[in-house]
C-alpha positions, 0 to 999 in steps of 0.5 A: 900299386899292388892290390896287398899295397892297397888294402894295407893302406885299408886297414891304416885308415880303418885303425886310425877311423877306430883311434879317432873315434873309440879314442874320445869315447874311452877318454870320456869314460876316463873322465867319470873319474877324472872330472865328474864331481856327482852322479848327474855330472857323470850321467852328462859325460855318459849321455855325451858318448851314449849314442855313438859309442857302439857305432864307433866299434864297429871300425874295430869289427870292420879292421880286424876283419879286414886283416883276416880277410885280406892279411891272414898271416898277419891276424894269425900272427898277432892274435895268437902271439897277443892273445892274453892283451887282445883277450883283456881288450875283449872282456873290456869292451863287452863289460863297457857295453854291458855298463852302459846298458845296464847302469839304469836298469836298476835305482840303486846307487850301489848297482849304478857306482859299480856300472860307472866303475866299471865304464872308467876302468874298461875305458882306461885299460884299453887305451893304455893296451891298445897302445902297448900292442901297437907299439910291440907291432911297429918295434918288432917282436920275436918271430920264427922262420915259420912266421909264429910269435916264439917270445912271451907276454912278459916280452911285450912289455918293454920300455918302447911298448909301455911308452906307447900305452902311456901316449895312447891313454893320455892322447885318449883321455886330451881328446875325451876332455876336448870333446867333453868340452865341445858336448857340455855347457856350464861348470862342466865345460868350464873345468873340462877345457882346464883339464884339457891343458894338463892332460894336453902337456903331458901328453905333448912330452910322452907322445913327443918321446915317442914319436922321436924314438920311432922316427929314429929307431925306423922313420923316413921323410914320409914318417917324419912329415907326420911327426910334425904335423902330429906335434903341430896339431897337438899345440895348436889344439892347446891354444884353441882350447885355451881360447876357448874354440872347443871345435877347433880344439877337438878337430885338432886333437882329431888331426893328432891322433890321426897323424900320429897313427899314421906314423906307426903305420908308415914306419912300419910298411912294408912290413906288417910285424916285424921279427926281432930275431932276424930281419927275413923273418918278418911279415910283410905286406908280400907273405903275409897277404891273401891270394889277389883273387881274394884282394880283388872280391873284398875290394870291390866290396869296400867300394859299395860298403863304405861309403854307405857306413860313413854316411849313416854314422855321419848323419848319427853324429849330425842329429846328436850335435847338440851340447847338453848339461846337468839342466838337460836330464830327465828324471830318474823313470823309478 
């Protein structure tokens, strides 16, 4: 395997690392609206992502880095063919992580509606972009001989991509709600694993579409095996939830989101964004990689880098186990 083969292969696992985890964290953010009935029960969710949410952004720095070290073509391509969503995804995250900061800093339930506003909504756009940008990248999009995006942003917003967005949130907001159902105890995790199976089965339907057209429109044996195990994890993280084994259920969701990430990247090699006007115009993993030397330095990096990543964000994850309720929060300091 070839060093650009290998580091598409990177910048896959780096992605799917990136849904998997800011996935159940945009979901619970989506379900300040959706589930919190009061201002303690949204304090609940938030506490339940509070501290690990930025740790989780970090697989999107380490992914985009990762493409324009390694594919420089590819990241020229796509951020400045994509700007005006990447820039939206942008100004989202940066105003979640002011949000979450600043929502306490002030005692008035005006100044902490707006903050909980604002994490709802710049949770819900990104999950829906996130999947509409993937979506254009796996179908094709319009790029020149010169390998530039020659389309507009309105082209981005075909049935295929939008179907895409539609999966990403739903398949977000399931895997927030098992989460939520995992970290919370009493009436909250009551009503979050019966939120749970709605949102599950109609994220089952769309994702299903989904998977399907992509299977047909570029998929192979290897894609295909994917899709399977993407649906079989997604029903069985259904019957878990119901049986009410909230660990089963999001270890489940867990395997959706990461076979189903998988897929897209699967049909996609070895191609890194296709081009719509002519096939030979496409960038593959070939035209659009850096010089091996390069390949080479960034992978001996990785090799020290990772492992020590993991571990820390492993060890986070393992001292805030703990579930909490409404009974578990401190009084206001003011």
């Amino acid at each position: 395997m070839e060093l650009h083969d290998v580091w598409f292969v990177l910048i896959a696992v780096l992605w799917t690392g990136y849904f998997f985890l800011e996935g159940f964290d945009f979901g619970v953010g989506v379900l300040t609206k959706l589930l919190a009935r009061d201002r303690a029960e949204k304090r609940v969710l938030i506490n339940t992502i509070g501290p690990v949410w930025d740790g989780n952004e970090v697989w999107l720095l380490t992914a985009g880095g990762a493409t324009f070290a390694a594919f420089p073509e590819w990241y020229a391509t796509l951020f400045s063919g994509f700007y005006l969503p990447l820039l939206v995804i942008l100004v989202c995250l940066i105003v979640r992580g002011v949000a979450f900061e600043y929502r306490v800093k002030r005692p008035e339930d005006r100044w902490q509606r707006n903050w909980e506003t604002a994490i709802f909504w710049t949770s819900l756009i990104p999950a829906f972009l996130w999947g509409v940008a993937f979506g254009n990248i796996v179908h094709g999009v319009k790029i020149d001989r010169d390998l530039e995006y020659v389309g507009s942003v309105l082209d981005l917003l075909n049935p295929y991509a939008l179907l895409g967005g539609l999966v990403t949130l739903t398949l977000f907001t399931f895997h927030g709600t098992v989460f939520t159902a995992l970290k919370t105890v009493g009436e909250i995790r009551e009503r979050a694993r019966t939120l749970a199976l709605r949102v599950g089965l109609v994220t089952a339907v769309l994702a299903l579409v989904f998977l399907l057209w992509t299977q047909v429109d570029n998929g192979d044996a290897k894609s295909l095996v994917a899709l399977v195990v993407a649906a079989a994890a997604l029903g069985a993280a259904l019957m878990a939830n119901r049986a009410g084994r909230e660990g089963w259920s999001f270890a489940l969701s867990g395997v959706t989101v990461v076979a189903a990430v998988a897929m897209l990247f699967l049909t996609l090699f070895p191609n890194v964004m296709p081009s719509t006007l002519d096939p030979g115009w496409s960038l593959t993993v070939t035209n659009a990689s850096s010089s091996p030397y390069t390949l080479k330095i960034m992978t001996w990096l990785a090799v020290i880098a990772t492992p020590v990543v993991l571990l820390y964000q492993g060890w986070t994850y393992w001292v805030f186990r703990k579930r909490i309720g409404t009974q578990h929060l401190a009084e206001a300091a003011h």
